[in-house]
C-alpha angles and dihedrals in degrees: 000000000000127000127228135182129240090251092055091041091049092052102040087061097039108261142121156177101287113232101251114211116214124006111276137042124205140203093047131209124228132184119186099202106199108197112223099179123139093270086065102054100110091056081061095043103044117084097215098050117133103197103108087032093056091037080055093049095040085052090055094045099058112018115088109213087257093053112104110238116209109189102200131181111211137185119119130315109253130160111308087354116100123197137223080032121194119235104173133332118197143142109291130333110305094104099045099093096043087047087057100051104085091039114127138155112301128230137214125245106014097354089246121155090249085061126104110245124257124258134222133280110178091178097043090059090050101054093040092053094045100043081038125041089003095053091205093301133130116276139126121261113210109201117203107197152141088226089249102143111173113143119194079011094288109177091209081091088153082062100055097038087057085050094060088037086064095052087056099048101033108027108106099207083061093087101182125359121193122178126208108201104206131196110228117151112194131167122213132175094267105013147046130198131186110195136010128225119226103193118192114210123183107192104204131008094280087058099051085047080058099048092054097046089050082054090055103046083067093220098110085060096061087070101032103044099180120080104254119232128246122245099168149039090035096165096067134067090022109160130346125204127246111208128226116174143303111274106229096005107092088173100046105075127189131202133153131254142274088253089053090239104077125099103203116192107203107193133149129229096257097046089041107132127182099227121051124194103195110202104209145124132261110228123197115240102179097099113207100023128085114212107223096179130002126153102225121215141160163185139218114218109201137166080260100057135275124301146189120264133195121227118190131231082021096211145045138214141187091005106167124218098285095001118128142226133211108245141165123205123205123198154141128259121209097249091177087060097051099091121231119265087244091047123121090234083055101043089040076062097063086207107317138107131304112198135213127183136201139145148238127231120194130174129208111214134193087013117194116184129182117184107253110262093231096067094037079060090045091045084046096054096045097041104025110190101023119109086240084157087070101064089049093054110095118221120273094236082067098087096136141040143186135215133194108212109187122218134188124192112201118188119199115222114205124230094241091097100033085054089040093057094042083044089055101038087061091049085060104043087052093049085050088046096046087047097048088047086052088044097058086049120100121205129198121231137171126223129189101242115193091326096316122098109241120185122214142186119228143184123217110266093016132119134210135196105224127206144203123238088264090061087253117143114241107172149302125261123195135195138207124191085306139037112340123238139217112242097169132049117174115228107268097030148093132211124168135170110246110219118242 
């Protein structure tokens, strides 16, 4: 029988990946596929098994009340028997566990008891459920399954099981895949099976925006416990950095986020200092993946532009899933954007904090993963006899990742000069209001006019024309805040001030 892949399926019957505008759908779709083939008959004998219980749960974690919920059975078509086969579709998860109920094993032909049961066809249930209660738009498929792919009943299970590792791996419209090894142990008439595989897979870019924001909500993880392993994209969200401390720089402190991602810088104006050697380690995020060799590098983007960063040692090696490495990171900070102490931006703070972000970019080149030993032993135990190591395994054409770090520097202005400004701004409200309170008060003074004493009132910055007892002018005198003085005499005249 020959394999294809969901891009030549999709395009051998017409379809294709819609354009999405914007980046985000929502609502989002979701189907939990729950596969009921043969393989899985002991998870639908045995009374303690957990599997339509935990489809239920998964359902409730991650569905919002306006998602569309498409509960589908999937093994192999054959004869009477569809597969994927829908079970409900609703708005959001209150149906899921009612539409399980009835579920069983399915048969071939009529479906009749006589009948063998059906086998599996991984890649069958994803395009059906892609090309059918998807129509072609974005959602996320979650596959229930024991990792038993045999379709027509084909005993190079191993084979088929690489084929579908490669979708996942290799398929462009599968945006984001993330597997949840389970331990499940169950007991059936003719089988046994000792763990359960949940895949995640987001179809399209809103989907896999789903899918991360479901992650970080945290409620998925209520119900999965265990971290999931990343199957793609590998080359993203590498490594992050865990701050120490700044070498050299006792006042300037470092610490990471509430979102754990975040490097934040706290410094204040005085102990502000262009180059910054952050002491910290380099964790590995590519659980469950070890990184045996990678060249690190990186950038700085700033307001000011982006620029290069060193990173010592700059490699890594033999860096195991969640491990950490000793680095220290040198780079630039924009001093022209930190504002001035007596800036507006710094004053409008009363204080506080003024903050600035910006973000770190590091590559990892000539990347080498192996899947860490511990969890290939773990795989082993719950699905003996399938090549789990071979899902795990990224591609060989992923040899480098990125990584976008963010970092916030937040520099705490004191109150001095906030106090200082205020301080001096009353200063000079009082100095207006005392003068104003001198201006509005009139003074008496005598002058000496052509020989006879004549007495005047006058305002502070005022002036007067003063005449003799024949109505001749005789000259102006003009006052400040203190004694006025005379700054005209007409010819022929005299006019002197007369000390008090």
């Amino acid at each position: 029988m020959k394999i294809w892949s969901i891009s030549a399926l999709l395009a051998a019957i017409g379809l294709a990946m819609p354009a999405v505008a914007g980046a985000q759908t929502v609502p989002m779709q979701h189907a939990f596929l729950v596969q009921n083939s043969g393989w899985m008959e002991p998870f639908y004998i045995d009374t303690q098994s957990q599997l339509k219980p935990l489809v239920a749960a998964v359902a409730h974690a991650v569905a919002q009340p306006q998602d569309t919920v498409s509960i589908l059975a999937f093994n192999q078509s054959a004869g009477q028997n569809v597969s994927p086969k829908l079970l409900s579709q609703s708005r959001g998860a209150q149906d899921v566990a009612q539409a399980l109920q009835p579920l069983q094993v399915a048969r071939k032909g009529d479906g009749s008891a006589r009948a063998a049961m059906a086998d599996t066809d991984f890649k069958e249930a994803v395009v059906g459920t892609i090309t059918g209660p998807f129509q072609q738009a974005p959602g996320i498929l979650w596959i229930f399954t024991n990792n038993k792919n045999s379709p027509n009943n084909d005993a190079q299970t191993r084979e088929r099981n690489r084929d579908f590792y490669s979708l996942l791996h290799t398929e462009p419209s599968i945006t984001k895949t993330l597997a949840f090894p389970l331990r499940m142990p169950v007991q059936g008439k003719l089988y046994q099976a000792h763990g359960l595989m949940v895949y995640a897979l987001a179809y399209g870019e809103p989907a896999a925006q789903a899918l991360e924001r479901i992650m970080a909500q945290g409620r998925l993880s209520q119900v999965l416990t265990k971290p999931p392993a990343r199957l793609k994209p590998i080359d993203q969200e590498a490594v992050r950095i865990v701050p120490q401390a700044v070498k050299d720089a006792p006042h300037i402190k470092a610490s990471l986020g509430s979102d754990q991602r975040t490097v934040v810088l706290d410094v204040e104006p005085a102990s502000y200092v262009p180059q910054v050697t952050l002491q910290a380690s380099l964790q590995n995020l590519f659980f469950p993946y070890a990184i045996e060799q990678a060249a690190v590098s990186g950038h700085l983007h700033a307001p000011t532009g982006t620029s290069a960063l060193a990173v010592v040692p700059p490699q890594v090696s033999h860096l195991q899933p969640g491990a950490t490495s000793p680095v220290e990171v040198s780079f630039q900070l924009p001093m022209a954007q930190v504002p001035s102490a007596w800036s507006m931006q710094a004053l409008s703070a009363m204080g506080k904090q003024v903050l600035m972000p910006m973000s770190v970019e590091l590559q990892l080149q000539g990347q080498n993963l192996s899947l860490s030993e511990t969890f290939r032993s773990d795989m082993e135990a719950l699905f003996p006899g399938d090549p789990i190591s071979e899902v795990f395994t990224p591609p060989t054409t992923v040899n480098a990742s990125k990584v976008q770090v963010p970092l916030l520097l937040r520099v705490q202005y004191p109150l001095a000069p906030v106090i200082a400004l205020i301080g001096a701004g009353l200063l000079l409200l009082l100095g207006f209001v005392a003068l104003g309170l001198i201006g509005s008060r009139s003074k008496r003074f005598d002058f000496v006019v052509d020989g006879n004493s004549r007495s005047i009132v006058l305002k502070p910055f005022s002036s007067q024309t003063l005449c003799n007892a024949e109505g001749q002018e005789i000259g102006e005198v003009r006052r400040g805040l203190g004694a006025p003085k005379v700054v005209r005499v007409n010819e022929g005249h005299t006019l002197v001030a007369r000390p008090r």
